[in-house]
C-alpha atoms as one frame of an Amber mdcrd trajectory, in Angstrom:
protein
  20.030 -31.493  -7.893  19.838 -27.885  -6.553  18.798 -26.920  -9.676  15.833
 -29.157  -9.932  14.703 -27.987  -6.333  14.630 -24.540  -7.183  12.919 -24.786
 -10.414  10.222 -27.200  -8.238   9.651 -24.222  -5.883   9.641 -21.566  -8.854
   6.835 -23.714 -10.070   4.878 -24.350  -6.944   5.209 -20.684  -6.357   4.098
 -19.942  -9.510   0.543 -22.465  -8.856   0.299 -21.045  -5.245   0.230 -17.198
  -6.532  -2.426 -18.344  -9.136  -4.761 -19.846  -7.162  -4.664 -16.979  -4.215
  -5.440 -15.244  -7.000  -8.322 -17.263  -8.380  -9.675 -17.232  -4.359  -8.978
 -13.655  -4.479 -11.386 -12.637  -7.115 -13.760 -15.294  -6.694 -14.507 -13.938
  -2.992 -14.726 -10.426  -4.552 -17.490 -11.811  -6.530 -19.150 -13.337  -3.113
 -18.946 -10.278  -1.377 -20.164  -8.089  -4.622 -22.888 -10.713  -3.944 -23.500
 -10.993  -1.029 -23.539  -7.116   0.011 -25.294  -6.308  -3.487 -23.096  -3.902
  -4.561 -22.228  -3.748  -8.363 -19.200  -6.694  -8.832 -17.118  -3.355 -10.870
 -17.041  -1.516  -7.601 -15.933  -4.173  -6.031 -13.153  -4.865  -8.803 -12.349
  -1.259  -8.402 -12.117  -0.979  -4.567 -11.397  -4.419  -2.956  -9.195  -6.058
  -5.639  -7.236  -2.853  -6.564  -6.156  -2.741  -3.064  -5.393  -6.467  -2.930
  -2.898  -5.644  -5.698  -1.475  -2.396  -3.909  -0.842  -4.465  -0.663   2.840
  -5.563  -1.556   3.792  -1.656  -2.524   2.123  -1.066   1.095   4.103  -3.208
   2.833   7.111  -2.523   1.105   6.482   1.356   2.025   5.767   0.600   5.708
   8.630  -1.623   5.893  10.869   0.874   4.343   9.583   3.761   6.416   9.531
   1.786   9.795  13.910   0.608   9.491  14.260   4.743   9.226  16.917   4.173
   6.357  18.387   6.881   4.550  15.774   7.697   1.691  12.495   5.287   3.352
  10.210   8.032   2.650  11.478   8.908  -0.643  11.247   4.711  -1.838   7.698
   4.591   0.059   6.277   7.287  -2.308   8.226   6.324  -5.506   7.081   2.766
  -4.922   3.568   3.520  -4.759   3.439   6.179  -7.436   5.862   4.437  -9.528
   3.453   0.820  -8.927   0.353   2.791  -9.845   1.918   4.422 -12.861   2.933
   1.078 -14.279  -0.681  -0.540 -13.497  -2.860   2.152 -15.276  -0.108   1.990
 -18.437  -0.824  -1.733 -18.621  -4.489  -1.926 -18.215  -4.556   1.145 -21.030
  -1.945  -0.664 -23.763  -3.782  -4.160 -22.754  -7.450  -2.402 -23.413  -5.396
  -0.700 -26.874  -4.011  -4.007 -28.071  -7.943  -5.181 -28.005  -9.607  -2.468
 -29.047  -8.463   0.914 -30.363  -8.789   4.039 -28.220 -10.511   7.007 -29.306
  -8.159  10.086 -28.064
């Protein structure tokens, strides 16, 4: 029974990130919209720091207990997170199209 539980709230978890998600971007587009600004700023400003907000936290978490090392995993975190997002977007944009180097 315990098992069924947690694989219910694995899957409502799952539905719950994807439609903040879909709400997300969809009031990007409003606001692109709305303020007339071109919607690939917006995807480049507002939703690139919607995806940066967990390493934030994280960071200011980290840094705010004073642990041993909280600076040193605030930086990693975010360089490390950004790192890993440009590599994806680039072997995502390779896999559909090759890339002139």
């Amino acid at each position: 029974m315990p098992f069924l539980i947690s694989s219910l709230q694995i899957v409502v978890g799952i539905l719950l990130l994807f439609g903040g998600g879909e709400l997300f971007v969809a009031g990007s587009v409003a606001v692109a919209l709305l303020l007339g600004i071109p919607q690939l700023v917006i995807g480049l400003t507002v939703v690139s720091l919607g995806t940066s907000a967990p390493e934030l936290f994280v960071s200011l978490l980290s840094t705010l207990q004073g642990g041993e090392g909280g600076d040193a995993l605030a930086v990693s975190n975010v360089v490390g997170s950004n790192i890993f997002n440009v590599l994806v977007v680039l072997g995502c944009s390779a896999l559909v199209m090759p890339l002139r180097v």
